[in-house]
ROGU-19427 format. One record per residue (C-alpha): residue in one letter; x, y, z. Coordinates in steps of 0.05 Angstrom, whole numbers, always signed. Layout:
# ROGU-19427
R a X Y Z
...
//
This chain:
# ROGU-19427
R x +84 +397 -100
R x +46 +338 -60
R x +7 +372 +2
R x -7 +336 +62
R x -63 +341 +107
R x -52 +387 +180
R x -33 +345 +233
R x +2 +286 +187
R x +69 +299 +200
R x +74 +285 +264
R x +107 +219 +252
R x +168 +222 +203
R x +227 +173 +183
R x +262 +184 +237
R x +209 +155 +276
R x +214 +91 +243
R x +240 +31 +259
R x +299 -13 +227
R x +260 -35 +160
R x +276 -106 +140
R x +239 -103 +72
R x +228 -39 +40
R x +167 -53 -15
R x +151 +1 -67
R x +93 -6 -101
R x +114 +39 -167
R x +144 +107 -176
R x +103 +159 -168
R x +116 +222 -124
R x +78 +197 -59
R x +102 +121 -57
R x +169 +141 -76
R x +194 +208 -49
R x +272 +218 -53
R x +281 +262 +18
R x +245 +204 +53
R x +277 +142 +25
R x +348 +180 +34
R x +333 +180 +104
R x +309 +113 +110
R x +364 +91 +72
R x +409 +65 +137
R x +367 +26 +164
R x +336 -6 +99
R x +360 -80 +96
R x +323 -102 +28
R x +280 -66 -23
R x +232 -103 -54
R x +204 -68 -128
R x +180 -70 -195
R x +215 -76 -259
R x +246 -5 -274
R x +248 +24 -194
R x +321 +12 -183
R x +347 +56 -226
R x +325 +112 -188
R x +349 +77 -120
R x +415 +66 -148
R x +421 +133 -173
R x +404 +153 -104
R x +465 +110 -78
R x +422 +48 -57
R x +473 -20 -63
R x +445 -65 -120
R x +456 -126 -90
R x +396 -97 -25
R x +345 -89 -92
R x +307 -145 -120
R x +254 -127 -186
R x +202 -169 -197
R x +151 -176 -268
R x +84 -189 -252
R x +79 -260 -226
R x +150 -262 -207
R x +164 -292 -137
R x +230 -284 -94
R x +254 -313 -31
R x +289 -254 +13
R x +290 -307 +72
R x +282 -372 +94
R x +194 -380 +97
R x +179 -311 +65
R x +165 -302 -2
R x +141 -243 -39
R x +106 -245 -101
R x +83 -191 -148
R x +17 -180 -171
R x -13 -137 -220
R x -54 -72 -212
R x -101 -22 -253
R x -49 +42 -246
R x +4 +73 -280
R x +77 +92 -260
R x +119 +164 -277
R x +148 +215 -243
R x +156 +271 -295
R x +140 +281 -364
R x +140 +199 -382
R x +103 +163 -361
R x +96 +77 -351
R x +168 +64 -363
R x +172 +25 -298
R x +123 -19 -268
R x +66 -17 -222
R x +48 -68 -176
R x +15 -100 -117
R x +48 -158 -76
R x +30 -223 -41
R x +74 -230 +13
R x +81 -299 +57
R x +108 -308 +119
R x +121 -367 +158
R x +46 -348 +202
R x +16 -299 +156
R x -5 -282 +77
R x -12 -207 +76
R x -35 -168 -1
R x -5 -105 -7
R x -49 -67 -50
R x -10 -11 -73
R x -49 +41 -126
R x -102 +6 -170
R x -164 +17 -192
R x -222 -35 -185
R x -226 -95 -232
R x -218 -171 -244
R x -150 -170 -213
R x -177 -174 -144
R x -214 -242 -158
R x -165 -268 -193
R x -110 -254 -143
R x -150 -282 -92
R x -170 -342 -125
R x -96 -360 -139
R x -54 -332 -80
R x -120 -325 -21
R x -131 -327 +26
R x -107 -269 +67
R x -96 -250 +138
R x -88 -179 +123
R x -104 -137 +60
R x -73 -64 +61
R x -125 -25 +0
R x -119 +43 -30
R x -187 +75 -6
R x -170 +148 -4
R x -145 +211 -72
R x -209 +178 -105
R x -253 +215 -155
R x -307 +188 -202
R x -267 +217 -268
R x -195 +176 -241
R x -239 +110 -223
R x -201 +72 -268
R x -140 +82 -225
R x -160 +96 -147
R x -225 +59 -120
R x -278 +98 -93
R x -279 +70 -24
R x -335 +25 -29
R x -299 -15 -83
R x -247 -21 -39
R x -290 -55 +9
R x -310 -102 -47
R x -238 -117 -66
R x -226 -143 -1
R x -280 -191 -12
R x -252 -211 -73
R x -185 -226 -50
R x -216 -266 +14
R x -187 -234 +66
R x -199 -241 +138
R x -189 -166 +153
R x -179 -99 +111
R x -136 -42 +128
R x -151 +17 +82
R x -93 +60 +72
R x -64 +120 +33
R x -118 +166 +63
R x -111 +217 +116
R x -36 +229 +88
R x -34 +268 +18
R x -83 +315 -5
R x -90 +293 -75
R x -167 +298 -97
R x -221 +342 -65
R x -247 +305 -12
R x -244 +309 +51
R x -198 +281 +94
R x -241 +231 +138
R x -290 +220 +75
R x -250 +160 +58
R x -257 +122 +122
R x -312 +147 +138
R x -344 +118 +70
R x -301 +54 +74
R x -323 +32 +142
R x -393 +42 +129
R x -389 -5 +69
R x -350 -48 +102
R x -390 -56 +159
R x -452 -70 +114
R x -411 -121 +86
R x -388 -162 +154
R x -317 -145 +140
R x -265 -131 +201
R x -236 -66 +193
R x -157 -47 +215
R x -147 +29 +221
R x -86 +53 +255
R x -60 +125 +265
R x -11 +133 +228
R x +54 +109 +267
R x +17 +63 +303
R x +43 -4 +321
R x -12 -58 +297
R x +3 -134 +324
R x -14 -180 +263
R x -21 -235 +314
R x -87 -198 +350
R x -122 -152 +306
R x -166 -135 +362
R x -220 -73 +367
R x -194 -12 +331
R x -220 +55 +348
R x -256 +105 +308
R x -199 +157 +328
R x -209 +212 +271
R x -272 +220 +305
R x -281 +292 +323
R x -219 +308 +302
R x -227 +384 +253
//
């Protein structure tokens, strides 16, 4: 079973809002947990995966014609002036005994006022460049910086690489994520952030760091603060 930090349940699916595009990254137990899509499930109005996902969603009752699977490099249109294109990643994909039988991925998603990278799971590499050479640059880049250790660092950055692959995918701002949530390595759980913002502050980038459930505006980033200050 996948523990979660004290205090980071406090906002759940019910909290959520309607969810217009539904974006899964790959399979695995803490991207893609059954109880929580089920109850996001109503108010999902299209999912957005790699090749492989839906046939767990469809299992699960999701309508096929709401799921759209992309290869890497694949691009689709959900509405008029988005478009979503996937993007590859260092990871892997299973949820039990087999593993990479569906694919991992990160995504490049436009909007008509915004180009956002959705990081997903991947360790640090030549993707990041390359990814921002081609599809850069980007308003907003949401990075894995947290479940990091130095014998998995071909799969999960160690936070200051994450800092690094926001550089290499020029964007404007950084929001780490998939820290503070899951207790899945032996760190603690404000070492991520901690380590992130320091390295990101050496490196002049503008940091995004909501609680979790927080609203963020992608229009004015603003001043975030520090909030896991102090907190045990």
């Amino acid at each position: 079973m996948i523990g979660s930090f004290n205090g980071s349940d406090v906002y759940t699916p019910e909290d959520m809002p309607d969810i217009d595009y539904l974006i899964i990254t790959h399979n695995h137990w803490d991207h893609l947990d059954y109880k929580t899509v089920m109850k996001l499930k109503p108010q999902v109005g299209k999912v957005i995966t790699g090749l492989g996902t839906a046939a767990d969603l469809e299992y699960w009752g999701f309508d096929p014609k709401k799921i759209t699977e992309l290869d890497w490099f694949e691009q689709t249109v959900p509405d008029t002036g988005f478009v979503v294109t996937a993007t590859p990643g260092r990871h892997f994909n299973g949820r039990n005994t087999k593993r990479n039988q569906t694919l991992w991925c990160s995504f490049v998603l436009q909007t008509p006022s915004k180009k956002i990278f959705i990081g997903g799971d991947s360790g640090y590499d030549t993707h990041f460049a390359k990814i921002g050479a081609d599809y850069g640059p980007f308003d907003l880049a949401l990075l894995e910086c947290g479940q990091y250790n130095k014998s998995w660092k071909y799969i999960h950055m160690m936070p200051e690489q994450t800092a690094q692959a926001a550089i290499d995918l020029k964007a404007k701002n950084l929001m780490p994520v998939h820290w503070g949530k899951f207790a899945l390595s032996l760190h603690a759980w404000d070492e991520p952030i901690e380590r992130v913002t320091k390295e990101a502050n050496r490196l002049s980038i503008p940091l995004v760091h909501p609680m979790i459930g927080e609203t963020v505006d992608l229009d004015e980033f603003g001043p975030t603060t520090e909030w896991w200050k102090g907190i045990n």
